[in-house]
N, C-alpha and C positions, 0 to 999 in steps of 0.2 A: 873626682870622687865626692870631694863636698859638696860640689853642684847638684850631683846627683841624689846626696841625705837632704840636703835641704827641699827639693824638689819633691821628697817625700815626707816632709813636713806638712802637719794637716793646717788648712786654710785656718788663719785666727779670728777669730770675733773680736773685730773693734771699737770701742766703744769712747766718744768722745761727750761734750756736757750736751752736744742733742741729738746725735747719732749715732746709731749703730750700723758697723760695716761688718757684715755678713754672707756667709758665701750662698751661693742665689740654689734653692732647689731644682731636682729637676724638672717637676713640674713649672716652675717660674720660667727657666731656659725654655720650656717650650711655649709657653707664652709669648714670650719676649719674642723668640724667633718667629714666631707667626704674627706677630705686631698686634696684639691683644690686648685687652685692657681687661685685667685680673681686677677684684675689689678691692686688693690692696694697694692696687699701685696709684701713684698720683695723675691728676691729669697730666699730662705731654709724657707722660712716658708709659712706654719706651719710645725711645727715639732712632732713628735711621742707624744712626752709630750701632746703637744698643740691640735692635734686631742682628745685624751684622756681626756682631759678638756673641750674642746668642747662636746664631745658625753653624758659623763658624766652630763653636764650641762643641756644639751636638756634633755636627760631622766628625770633629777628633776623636770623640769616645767621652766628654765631659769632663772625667777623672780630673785630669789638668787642671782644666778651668772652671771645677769648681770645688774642689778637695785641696788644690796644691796652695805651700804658702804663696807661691807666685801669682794666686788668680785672681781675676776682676771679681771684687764684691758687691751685691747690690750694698745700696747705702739707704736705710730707713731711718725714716725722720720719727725721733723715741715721743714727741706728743702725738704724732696723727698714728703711728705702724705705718702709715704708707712707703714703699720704695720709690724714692725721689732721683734716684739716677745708680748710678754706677762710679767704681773708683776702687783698682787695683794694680798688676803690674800688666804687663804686656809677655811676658816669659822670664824665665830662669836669668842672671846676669849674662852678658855677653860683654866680654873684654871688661870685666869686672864691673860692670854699668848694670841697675837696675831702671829700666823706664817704664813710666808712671801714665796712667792713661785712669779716663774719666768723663764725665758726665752728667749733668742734672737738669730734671725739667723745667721748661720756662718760667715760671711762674713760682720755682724755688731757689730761684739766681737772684744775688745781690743781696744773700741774708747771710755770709760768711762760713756758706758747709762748705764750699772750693775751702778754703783755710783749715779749717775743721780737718776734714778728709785728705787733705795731702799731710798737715801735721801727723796722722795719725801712722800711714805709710813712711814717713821717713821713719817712723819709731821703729817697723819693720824693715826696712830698709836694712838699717846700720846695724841689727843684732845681727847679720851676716857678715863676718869679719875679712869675706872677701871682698866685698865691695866697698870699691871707693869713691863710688860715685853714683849719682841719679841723675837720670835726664829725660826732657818731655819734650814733645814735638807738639808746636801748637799749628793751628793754618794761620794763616800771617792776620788774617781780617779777624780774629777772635783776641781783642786786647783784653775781654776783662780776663779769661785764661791765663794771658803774660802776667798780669797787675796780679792775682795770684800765686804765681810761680815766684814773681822779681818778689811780691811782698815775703814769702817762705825763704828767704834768699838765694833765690837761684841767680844764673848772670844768664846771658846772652851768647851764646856758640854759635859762629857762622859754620853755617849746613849750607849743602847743594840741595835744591830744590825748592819747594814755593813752602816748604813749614820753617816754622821760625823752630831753631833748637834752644832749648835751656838745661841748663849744666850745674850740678851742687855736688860738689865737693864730699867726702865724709868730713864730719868736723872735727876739730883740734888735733 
């Protein structure tokens, strides 16, 4: 039953000192899914991932994924407006786990919105008092994701298959 109030919980706007996470319209979603380049978005995106999330999402009915607390928000960078990637949950918790999925364009990597944008999601994360945990599946060859993750204090969970798993706890 909680699962389910929360679920219908409306998507938050996040706001950090240079981003806002915001849930993507549905005019953006179709963008995105047709791999377009809108005037607001930054070069490199959307990206392969991010079409596939998109398309994905329209198939379902959108609702979900982009109304619910659980959904992927775009993330716009608050000096340019532009939408420089993506960063939300993947669904509802399962086995009291909420996992954290994301995304940013080339060319906006390495300027600390990965930190930014996962701080922001744990904040969401943890007002859900069922979950006691968060975890993110990187592909093994993407360290600066792990250096990310390990920096936000995630640890290391051996997983079957070629993604590396990382694992946080709720705190205290």
């Amino acid at each position: 039953m909680t699962e389910d109030l929360e679920a219908q919980r409306p998507a938050p706007v996040l706001e950090t000192h240079r981003l806002l996470l915001r849930p993507f319209t549905v005019e953006e979603l179709d963008a995105v899914a047709a791999g377009e380049h809108a005037g607001h978005f930054a070069r490199g995106f959307p990206t392969a991932e991010d079409m596939d999330f998109a398309r994905e999402s329209l198939m379902a009915g959108g609702y979900f994924f982009t109304e619910s607390v659980y959904a992927r928000m775009a993330i716009v960078e608050k000096s340019t407006g532009e939408i420089v990637g993506t960063a939300g949950f993947v669904g509802p918790p399962i086995d009291a786990e909420l996992e954290i999925v994301g995304s940013l364009a080339a060319d906006r990597r390495n300027r600390g919105y990965g930190q930014e944008g996962v701080a922001a999601l744990l904040g969401v994360a943890f007002t859900d008092p069922s979950v006691t945990a968060v975890r993110a599946s990187v592909p093994g060859d993407n360290a600066p994701a792990a250096q990310v993750l390990l920096a936000a204090g995630f640890a290391h969970r051996e997983a079957p298959g070629p993604e590396t798993d990382y694992f946080l706890p709720r705190p205290g």
